[in-house]
DRENDREN-680175 format. One record per residue (C-alpha): x, y, z; residue number from 1. Coordinates in Angstrom, 1 decimal. Layout:
       X       Y       Z    k
       X       Y       Z  NUM
...
***
This chain:
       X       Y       Z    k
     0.0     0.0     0.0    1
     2.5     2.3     1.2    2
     4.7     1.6    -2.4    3
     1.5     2.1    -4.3    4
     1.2     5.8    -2.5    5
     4.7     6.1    -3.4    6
     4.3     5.9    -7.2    7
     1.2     7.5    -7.2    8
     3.0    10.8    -5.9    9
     6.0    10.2    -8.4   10
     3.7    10.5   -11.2   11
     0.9    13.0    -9.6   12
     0.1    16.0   -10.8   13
     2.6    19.1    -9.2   14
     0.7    20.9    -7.1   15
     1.3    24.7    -6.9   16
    -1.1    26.1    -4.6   17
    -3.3    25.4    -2.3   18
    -6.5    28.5    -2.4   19
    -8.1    30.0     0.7   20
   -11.9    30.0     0.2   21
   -14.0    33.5    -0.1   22
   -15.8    32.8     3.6   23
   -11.5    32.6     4.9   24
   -10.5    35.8     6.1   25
    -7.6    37.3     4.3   26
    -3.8    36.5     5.8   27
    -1.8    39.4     6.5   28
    -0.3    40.1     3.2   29
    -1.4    36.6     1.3   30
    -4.2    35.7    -0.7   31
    -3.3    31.7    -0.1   32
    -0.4    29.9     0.7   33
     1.7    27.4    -0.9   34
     2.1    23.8    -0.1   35
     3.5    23.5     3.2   36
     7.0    24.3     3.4   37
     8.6    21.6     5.9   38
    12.7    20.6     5.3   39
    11.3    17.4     3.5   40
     9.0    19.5     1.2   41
    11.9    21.9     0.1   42
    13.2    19.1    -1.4   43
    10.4    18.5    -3.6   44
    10.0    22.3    -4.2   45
    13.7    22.4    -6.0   46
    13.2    18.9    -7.9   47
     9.7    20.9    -9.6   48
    12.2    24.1   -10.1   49
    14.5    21.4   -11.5   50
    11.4    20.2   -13.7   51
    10.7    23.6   -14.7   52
    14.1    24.6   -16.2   53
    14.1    21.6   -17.7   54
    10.7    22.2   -19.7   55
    12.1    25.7   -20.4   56
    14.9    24.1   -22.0   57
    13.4    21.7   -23.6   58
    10.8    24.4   -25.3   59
    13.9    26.9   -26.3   60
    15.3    23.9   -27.5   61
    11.7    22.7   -29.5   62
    12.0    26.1   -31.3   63
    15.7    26.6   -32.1   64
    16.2    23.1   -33.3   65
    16.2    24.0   -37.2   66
    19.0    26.6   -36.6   67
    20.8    24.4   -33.9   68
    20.6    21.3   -36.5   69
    21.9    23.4   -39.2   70
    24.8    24.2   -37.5   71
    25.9    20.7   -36.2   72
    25.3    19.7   -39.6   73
    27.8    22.7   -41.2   74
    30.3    21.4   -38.3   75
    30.0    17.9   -39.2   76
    28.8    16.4   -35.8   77
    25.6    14.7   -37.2   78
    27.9    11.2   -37.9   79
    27.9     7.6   -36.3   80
    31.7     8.6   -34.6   81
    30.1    11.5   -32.8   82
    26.5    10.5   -32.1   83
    27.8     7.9   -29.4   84
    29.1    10.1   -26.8   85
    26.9    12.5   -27.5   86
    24.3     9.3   -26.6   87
    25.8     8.5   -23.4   88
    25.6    12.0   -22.3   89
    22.1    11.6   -23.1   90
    21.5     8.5   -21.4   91
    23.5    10.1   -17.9   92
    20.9    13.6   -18.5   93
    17.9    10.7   -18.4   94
    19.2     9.0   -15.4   95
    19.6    12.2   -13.4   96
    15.8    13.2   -14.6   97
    15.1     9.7   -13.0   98
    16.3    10.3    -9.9   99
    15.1    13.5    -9.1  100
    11.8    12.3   -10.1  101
    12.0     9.7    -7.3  102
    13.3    12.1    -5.1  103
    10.5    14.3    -5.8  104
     7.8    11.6    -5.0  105
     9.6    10.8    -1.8  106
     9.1    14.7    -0.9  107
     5.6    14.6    -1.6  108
     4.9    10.9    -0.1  109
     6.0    12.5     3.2  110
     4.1    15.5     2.6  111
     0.5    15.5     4.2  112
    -1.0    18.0     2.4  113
     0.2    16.5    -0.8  114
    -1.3    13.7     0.1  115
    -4.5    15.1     1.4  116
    -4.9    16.6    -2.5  117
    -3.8    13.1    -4.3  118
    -6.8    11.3    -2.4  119
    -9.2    13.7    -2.9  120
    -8.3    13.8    -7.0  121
    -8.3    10.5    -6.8  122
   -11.9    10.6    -5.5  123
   -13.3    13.3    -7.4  124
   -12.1    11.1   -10.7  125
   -14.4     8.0    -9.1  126
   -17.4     9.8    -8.1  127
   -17.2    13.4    -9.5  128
   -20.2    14.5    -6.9  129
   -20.6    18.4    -6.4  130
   -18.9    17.9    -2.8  131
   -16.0    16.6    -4.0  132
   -15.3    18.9    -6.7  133
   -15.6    22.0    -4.2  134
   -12.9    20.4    -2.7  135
   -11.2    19.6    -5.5  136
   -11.3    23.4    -6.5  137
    -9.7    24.2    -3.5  138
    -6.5    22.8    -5.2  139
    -3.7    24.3    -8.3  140
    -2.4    21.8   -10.1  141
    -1.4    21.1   -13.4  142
    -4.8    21.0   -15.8  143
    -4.2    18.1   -18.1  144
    -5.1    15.8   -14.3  145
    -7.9    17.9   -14.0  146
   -11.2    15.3   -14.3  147
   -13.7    16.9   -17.0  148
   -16.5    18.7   -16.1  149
   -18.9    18.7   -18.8  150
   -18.0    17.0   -22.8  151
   -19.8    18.4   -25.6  152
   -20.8    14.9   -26.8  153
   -23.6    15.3   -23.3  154
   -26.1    17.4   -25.7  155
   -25.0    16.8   -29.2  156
   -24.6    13.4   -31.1  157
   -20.9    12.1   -31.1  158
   -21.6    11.1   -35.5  159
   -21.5    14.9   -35.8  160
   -18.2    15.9   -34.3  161
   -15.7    14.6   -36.9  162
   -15.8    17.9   -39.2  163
   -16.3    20.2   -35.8  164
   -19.0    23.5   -36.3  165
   -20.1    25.2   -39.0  166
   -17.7    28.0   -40.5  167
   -18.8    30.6   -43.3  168
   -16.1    29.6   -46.0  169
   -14.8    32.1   -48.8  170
   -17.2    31.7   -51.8  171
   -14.9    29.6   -54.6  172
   -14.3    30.5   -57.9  173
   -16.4    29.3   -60.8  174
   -14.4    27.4   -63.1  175
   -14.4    24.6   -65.7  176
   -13.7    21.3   -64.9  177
   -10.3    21.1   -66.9  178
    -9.2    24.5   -65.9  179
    -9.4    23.9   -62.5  180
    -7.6    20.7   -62.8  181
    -4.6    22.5   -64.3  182
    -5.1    25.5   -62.0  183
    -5.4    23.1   -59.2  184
    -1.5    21.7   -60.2  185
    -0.3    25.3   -60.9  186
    -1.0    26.3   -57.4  187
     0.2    23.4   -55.7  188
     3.6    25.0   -54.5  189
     1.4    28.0   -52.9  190
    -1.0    25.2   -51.7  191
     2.4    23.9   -49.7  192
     3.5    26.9   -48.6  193
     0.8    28.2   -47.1  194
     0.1    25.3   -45.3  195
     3.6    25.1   -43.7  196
     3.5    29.2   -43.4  197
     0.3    28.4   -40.8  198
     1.2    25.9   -39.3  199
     4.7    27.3   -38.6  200
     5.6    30.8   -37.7  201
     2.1    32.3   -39.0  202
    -0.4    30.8   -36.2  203
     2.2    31.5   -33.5  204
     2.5    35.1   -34.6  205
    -1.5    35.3   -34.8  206
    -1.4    34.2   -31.3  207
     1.8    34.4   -29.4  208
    -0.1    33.5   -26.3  209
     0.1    30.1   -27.5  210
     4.0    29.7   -27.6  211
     4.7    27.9   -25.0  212
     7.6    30.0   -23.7  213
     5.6    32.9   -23.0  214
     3.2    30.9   -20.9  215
     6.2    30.1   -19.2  216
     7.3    34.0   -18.0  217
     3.5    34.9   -17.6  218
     2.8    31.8   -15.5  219
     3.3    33.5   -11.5  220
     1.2    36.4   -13.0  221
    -1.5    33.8   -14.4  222
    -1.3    32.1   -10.9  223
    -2.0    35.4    -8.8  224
    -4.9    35.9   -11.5  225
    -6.2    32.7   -11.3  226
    -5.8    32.9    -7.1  227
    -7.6    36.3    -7.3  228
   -10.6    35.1    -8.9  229
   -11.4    31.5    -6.7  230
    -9.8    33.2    -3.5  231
   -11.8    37.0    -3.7  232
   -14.9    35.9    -6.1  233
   -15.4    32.2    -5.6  234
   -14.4    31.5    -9.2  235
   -15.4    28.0   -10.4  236
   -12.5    26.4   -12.6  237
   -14.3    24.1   -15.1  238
   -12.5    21.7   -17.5  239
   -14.8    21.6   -21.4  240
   -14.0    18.6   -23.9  241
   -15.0    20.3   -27.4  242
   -16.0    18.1   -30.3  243
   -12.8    18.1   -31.7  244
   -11.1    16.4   -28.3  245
    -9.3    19.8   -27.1  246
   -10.0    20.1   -23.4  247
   -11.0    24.0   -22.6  248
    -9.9    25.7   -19.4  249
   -12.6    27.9   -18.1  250
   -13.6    30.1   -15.4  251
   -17.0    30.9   -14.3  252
   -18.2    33.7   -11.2  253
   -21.6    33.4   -10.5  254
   -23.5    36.2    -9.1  255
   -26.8    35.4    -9.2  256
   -27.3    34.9    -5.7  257
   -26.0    38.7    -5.1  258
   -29.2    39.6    -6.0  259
   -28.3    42.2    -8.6  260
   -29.9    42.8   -12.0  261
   -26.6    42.5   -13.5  262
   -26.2    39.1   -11.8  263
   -28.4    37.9   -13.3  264
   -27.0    38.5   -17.2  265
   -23.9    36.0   -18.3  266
   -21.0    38.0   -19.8  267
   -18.8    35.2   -21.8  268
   -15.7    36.8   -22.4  269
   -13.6    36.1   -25.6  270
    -9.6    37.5   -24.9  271
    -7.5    38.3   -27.8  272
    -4.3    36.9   -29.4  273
    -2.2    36.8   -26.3  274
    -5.0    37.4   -23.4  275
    -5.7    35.2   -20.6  276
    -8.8    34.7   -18.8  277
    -6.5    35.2   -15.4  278
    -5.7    38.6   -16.2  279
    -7.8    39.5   -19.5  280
   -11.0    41.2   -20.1  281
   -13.1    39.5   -17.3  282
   -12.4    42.2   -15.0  283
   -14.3    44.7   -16.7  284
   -17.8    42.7   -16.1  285
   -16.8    41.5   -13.2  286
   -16.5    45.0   -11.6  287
   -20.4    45.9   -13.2  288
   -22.0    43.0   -11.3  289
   -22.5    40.6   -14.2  290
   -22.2    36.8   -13.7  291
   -18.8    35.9   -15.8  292
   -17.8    33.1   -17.6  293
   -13.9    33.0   -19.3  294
   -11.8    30.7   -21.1  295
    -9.2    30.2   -22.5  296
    -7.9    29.4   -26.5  297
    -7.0    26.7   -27.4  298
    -4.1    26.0   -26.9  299
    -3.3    28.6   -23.8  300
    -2.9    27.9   -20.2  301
    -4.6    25.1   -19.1  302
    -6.5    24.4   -22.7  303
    -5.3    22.0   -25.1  304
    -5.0    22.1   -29.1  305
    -3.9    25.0   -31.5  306
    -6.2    28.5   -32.0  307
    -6.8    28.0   -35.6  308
    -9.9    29.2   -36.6  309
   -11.9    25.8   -36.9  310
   -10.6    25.0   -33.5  311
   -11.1    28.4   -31.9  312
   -15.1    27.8   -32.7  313
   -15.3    24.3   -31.4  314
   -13.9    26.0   -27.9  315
   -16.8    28.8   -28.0  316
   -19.4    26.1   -28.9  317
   -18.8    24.1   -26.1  318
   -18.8    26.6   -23.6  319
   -22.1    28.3   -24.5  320
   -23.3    24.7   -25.0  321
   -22.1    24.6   -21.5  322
   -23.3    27.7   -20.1  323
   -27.0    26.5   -21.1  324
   -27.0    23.0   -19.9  325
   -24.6    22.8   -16.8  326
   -25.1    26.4   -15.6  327
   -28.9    26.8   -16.2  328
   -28.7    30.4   -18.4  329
   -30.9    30.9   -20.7  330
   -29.6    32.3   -24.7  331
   -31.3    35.8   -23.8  332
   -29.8    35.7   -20.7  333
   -26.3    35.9   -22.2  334
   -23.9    38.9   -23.3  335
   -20.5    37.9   -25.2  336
   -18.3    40.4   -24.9  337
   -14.8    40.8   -26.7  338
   -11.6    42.0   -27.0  339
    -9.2    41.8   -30.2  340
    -9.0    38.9   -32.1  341
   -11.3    37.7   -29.7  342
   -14.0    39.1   -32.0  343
   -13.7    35.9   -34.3  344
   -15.1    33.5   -31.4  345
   -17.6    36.0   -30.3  346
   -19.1    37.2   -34.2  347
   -19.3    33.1   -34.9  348
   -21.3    32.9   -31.6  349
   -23.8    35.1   -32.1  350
   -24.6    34.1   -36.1  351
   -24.5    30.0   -34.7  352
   -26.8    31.3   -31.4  353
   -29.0    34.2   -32.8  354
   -31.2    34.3   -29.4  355
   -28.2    35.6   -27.4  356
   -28.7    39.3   -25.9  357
   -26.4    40.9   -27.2  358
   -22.6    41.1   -28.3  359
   -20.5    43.8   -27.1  360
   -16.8    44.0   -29.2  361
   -14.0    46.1   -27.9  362
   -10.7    46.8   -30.1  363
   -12.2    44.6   -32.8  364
   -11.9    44.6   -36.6  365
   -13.7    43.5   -39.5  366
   -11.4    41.1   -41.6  367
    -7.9    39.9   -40.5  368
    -6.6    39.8   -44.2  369
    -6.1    43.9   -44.4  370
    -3.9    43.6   -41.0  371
    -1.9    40.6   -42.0  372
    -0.6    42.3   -45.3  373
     0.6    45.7   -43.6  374
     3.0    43.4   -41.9  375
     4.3    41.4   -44.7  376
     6.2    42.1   -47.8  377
     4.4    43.6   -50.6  378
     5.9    41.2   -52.7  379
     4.8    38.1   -50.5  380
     0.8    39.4   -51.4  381
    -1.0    36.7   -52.8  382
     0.7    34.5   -50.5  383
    -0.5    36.2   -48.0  384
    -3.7    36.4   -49.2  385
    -4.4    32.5   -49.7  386
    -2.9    31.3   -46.4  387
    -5.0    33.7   -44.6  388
    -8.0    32.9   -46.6  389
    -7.4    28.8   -46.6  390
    -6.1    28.7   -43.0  391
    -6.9    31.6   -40.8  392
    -9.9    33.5   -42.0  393
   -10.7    35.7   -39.2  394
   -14.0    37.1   -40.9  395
   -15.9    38.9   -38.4  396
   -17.9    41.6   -40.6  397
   -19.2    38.7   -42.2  398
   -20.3    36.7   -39.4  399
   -22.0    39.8   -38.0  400
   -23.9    40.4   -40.8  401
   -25.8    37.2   -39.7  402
   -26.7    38.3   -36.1  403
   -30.3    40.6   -35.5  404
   -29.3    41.3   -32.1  405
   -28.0    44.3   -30.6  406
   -24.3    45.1   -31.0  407
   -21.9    47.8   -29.3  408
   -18.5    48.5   -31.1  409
   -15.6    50.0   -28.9  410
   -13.3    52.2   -30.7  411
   -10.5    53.0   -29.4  412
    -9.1    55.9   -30.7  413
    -5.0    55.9   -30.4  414
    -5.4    51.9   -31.2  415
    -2.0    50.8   -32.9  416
    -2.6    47.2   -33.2  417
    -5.9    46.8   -35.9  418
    -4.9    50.6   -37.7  419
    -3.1    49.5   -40.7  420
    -1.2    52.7   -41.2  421
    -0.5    54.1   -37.4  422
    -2.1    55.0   -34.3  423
    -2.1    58.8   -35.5  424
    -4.5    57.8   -38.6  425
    -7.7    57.0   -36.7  426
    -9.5    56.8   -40.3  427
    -7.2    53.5   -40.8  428
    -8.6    51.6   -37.6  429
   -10.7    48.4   -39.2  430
   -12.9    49.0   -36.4  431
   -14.5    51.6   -38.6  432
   -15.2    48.8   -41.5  433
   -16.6    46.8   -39.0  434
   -19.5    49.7   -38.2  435
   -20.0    50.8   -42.2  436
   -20.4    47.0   -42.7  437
   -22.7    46.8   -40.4  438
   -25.0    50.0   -41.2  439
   -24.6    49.4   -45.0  440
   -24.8    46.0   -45.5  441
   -27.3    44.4   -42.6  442
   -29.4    47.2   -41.4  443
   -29.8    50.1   -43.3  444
   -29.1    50.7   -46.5  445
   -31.3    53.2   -47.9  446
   -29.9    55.2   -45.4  447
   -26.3    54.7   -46.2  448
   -26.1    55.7   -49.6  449
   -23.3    57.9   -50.7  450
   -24.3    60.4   -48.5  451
   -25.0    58.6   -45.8  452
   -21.4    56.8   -45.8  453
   -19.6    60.3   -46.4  454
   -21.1    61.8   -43.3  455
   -20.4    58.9   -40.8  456
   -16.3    58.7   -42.3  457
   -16.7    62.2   -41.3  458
   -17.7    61.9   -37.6  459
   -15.1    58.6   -37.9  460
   -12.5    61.0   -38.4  461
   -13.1    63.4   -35.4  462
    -9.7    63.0   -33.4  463
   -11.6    63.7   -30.3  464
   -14.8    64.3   -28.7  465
   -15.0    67.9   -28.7  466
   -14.9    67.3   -33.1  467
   -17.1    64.8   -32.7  468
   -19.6    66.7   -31.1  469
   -18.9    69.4   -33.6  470
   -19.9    67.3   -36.9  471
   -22.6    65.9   -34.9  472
   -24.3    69.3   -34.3  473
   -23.2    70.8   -37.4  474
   -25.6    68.5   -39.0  475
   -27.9    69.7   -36.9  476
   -29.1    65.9   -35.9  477
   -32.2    65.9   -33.7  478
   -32.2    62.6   -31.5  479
   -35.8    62.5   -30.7  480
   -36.6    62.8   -34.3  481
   -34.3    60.0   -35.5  482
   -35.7    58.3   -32.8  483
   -39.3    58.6   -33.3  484
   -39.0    57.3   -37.0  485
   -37.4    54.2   -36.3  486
   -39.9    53.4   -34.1  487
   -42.8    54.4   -36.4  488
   -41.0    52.7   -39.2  489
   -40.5    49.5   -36.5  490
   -44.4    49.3   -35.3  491
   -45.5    49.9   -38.5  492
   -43.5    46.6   -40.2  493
   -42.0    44.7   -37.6  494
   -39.8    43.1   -39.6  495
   -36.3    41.6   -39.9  496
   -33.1    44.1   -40.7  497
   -32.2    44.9   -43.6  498
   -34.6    47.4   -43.0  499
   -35.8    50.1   -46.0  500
   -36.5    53.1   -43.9  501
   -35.2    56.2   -45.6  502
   -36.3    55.2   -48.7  503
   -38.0    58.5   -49.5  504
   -36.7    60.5   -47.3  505
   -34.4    63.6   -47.8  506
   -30.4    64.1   -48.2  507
   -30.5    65.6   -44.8  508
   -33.1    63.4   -43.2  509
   -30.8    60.4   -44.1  510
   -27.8    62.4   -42.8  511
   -29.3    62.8   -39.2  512
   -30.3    59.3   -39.7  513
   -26.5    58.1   -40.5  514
   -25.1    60.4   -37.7  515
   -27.6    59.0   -35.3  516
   -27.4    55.2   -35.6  517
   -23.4    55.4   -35.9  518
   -22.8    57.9   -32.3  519
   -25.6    54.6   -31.3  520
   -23.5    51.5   -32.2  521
   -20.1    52.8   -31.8  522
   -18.5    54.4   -28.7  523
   -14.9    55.7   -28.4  524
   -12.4    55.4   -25.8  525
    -9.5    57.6   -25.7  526
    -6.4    54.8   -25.3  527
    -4.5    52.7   -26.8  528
    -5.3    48.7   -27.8  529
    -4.1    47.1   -24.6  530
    -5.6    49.6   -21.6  531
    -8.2    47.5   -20.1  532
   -11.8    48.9   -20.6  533
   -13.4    50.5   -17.3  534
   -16.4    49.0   -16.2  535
   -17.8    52.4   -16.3  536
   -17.4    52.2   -20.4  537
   -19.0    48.8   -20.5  538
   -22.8    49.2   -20.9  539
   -25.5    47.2   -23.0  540
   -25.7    47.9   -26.4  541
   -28.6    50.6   -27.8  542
   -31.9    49.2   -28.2  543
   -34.8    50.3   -30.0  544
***
């Protein structure tokens, strides 16, 4: 028995924290405290630090091997003569490993706390009751030996899975049969490329948070996050299996019981390329009231898989998929909010889910494509331009189009990350596609003609609000008016955008018109891309 215990803590799971629980009053300058630090248990604490170097090593190693194997190649030490010491160096590095990993499972075998967490994971995997998993919860550890929460094959048929969700996908070309046989050879190089481009460099510039190396210098700051939201909100970590197998790390704060309004709306929050839900945009509801739900990509922290776009949807399916049936919220009952690229996940929501509340996008654009070439070669275009298509089409405008709900667009106005000239150029920020998309294409088109467009790019271009204000009332827009008929025009049809009103209206009726609905669907924050949004600037879209 006692050798069983043994093993059990050689292989275990490393444990990194043990959490204090919201009714706990606070330490003296500690949120929680680490597993008990006793001579024996020191010992284990270096043979983990010993661990982590070694991953760290192993992961610079991982991404400089094509350069490091190039150069033992130029200096001819990839032969049989020098492979064999090189071999028994290897063999004494496993060893070692070997031995510190015994020496490690003696630390924690005479570690009660340590031991206290391995039976209660060990229980929690045999009968996964409520009780145990609040105890469970009370535990950091490493996330792949978490036991899974909910599994999307629970409320949808396993047969369906294989392909994963429905994406929109770029309308082909019409061509002949034999043409696009031989077009189909032609383009096989570019077909390769592009292909090695994504799955290569170009997904892990798309998403740095997802290089492992990065996790690794943001991991005590993704700890204290993590700590902050089980220790000071009771934060429920939950572990998703998507249809496509990736296991998704989420993090849900319920405030229902509070009492509040606002408790009783679920914001799901959708970070961007290298945001976490530890430290991302969940603060911002959280500080309103709302009842939260994060996660992470695929791919970062405790999530499994790579954020390619196919994958990135499986993720958001599950968890509203879990939100509904393991939570108890209702579509209407739920907000998505988002930040970034996080705009992909959050667009593909609301078209998939068209009964959710409303979607709220912050720092968002409208089409990845236009960003991806500003930082490439000109030369390297229609490269470019197929491996984004083929592999990473991040088409948000489009996938909006297909949502009736409300929507709120954040722009914010010294953004340097979606402009695709600079900062000072607020007309380049592809947040400004994103709203003419929207008022041209899905809701009101009569009203953006021409005209229409040239007076919103207008009040787009104000560099702050006092010009703002000044093209709004230079225009002389009266809100009441614009208001009253929309809603004439809405009791009088009720019907589905795109909508005709303006149709016979005049030039300056649809200008009011144009002014009014963009000042109602886009709001401007005065920062940069990465200044978390006050909670004070996150409200519920404009409704009718």
């Amino acid at each position: 028995m006692a050798g069983w215990m043994w093993l059990r803590c050689v292989v275990g799971p490393h444990l990194q924290r043990i959490h204090r629980s919201p009714e706990q009053s606070r330490p003296e300058g500690r949120s929680g405290r680490r597993v008990g630090m006793s001579v024996i248990f020191c010992i284990c604490f270096r043979t983990a630090e010993c661990e982590n170097a070694a991953s760290a090593l192993w992961s610079l190693s991982y991404y400089s091997s094509p350069l490091l194997l190039c150069y033992l190649y130029r200096k001819g030490y990839i032969c049989s003569s020098k492979l064999v010491p090189v071999s028994q160096y290897v063999g004494t590095v496993l060893v070692c490993l070997l031995g510190v990993a015994c020496l490690r499972g003696w630390g924690r075998w005479k570690n009660s706390e340590y031991l206290q967490f391995i039976s209660i994971l060990e229980e929690t995997k045999t009968n996964h009751t409520p009780a145990n998993k609040k105890k469970l919860r009370c535990y950091d550890f490493d996330f792949a030996s978490w036991p899974s929460d909910f599994s999307w094959t629970e409320v949808s048929s396993p047969k369906l899975s294989k392909g994963g969700v429905s994406l929109l996908k770029p309308e082909p070309r019409l061509r002949g049969a034999a043409d696009s046989v031989l077009n189909s050879v032609r383009t096989l190089p570019c077909h390769i490329i592009s292909f090695l481009i994504a799955h290569s460099f170009g997904r892990r510039m798309l998403y740095p948070g997802s290089v492992g190396l990065l996790q690794k210098a943001m991991r005590p700051m993704l700890q204290q996050g993590q700590a902050r939201l089980i220790e000071e909100f009771d934060g429920q970590r939950n572990k998703l299996v998507a249809c496509d197998g990736n296991n998704i790390d989420t993090m849900f704060v319920d405030r229902r019981r509070d009492g509040g309004q606002n408790g009783q709306t679920l914001v799901i929050c959708c970070e961007g390329n290298a945001g976490f839900y530890e430290v991302g945009c969940m603060n911002t509801p959280l500080e309103g009231g709302y009842s939260v739900l994060g996660w992470n990509h695929p791919g970062f922290g405790g999530s499994t898989g790579v954020p390619f776009p196919q994958n990135e949807a499986n993720a958001m399916d599950v968890v509203i998929q879990f939100a509904i049936h393991k939570l108890g919220f209702q579509l209407t009952d739920i907000v998505i909010y988002a930040w970034s690229i996080g705009g992909f996940t959050a667009t593909w929501a609301v078209m998939s889910y068209p009964e959710i509340q409303s979607i709220v996008l912050d720092a968002s654009f409208d089409d990845l494509l236009p960003l991806a070439l500003k930082v490439m070669p000109d030369s390297w275009r229609p490269l470019v331009q197929h491996t984004v298509r083929q592999y990473m089409n991040l088409n948000n405008a489009e996938q909006l189009l297909k949502y009736q709900g409300p929507v709120l667009l954040i722009r914010r106005t010294r953004d340097e990350i979606i402009t695709t000239t600079g900062p000072e150029d607020i007309m380049s920020n592809r947040g400004n596609n994103l709203l003419l998309k929207l008022l041209q294409f899905r809701w009101y088109p009569k009203i953006m003609t021409d005209e229409g467009v040239r007076v919103v790019r207008q009040w787009l271009g104000a560099s702050s609000h006092l010009e703002e204000m000044s093209v709004y009332s230079g225009y002389e827009v009266d809100d009441d008016w614009c208001t009253s008929v929309l809603q004439s025009y809405q009791a009088d049809r009720d019907v589905l955008f795109p909508w005709s009103v303006g149709e016979d209206m005049t030039v300056e009726g649809r200008r009011q018109l144009a002014l009014f609905l963009a000042r109602k669907y886009m709001q401007n924050f005065d920062t940069t891309h990465c200044t978390p949004l006050p909670a004070t600037e996150f409200h519920s879209p404009w409704r009718l």
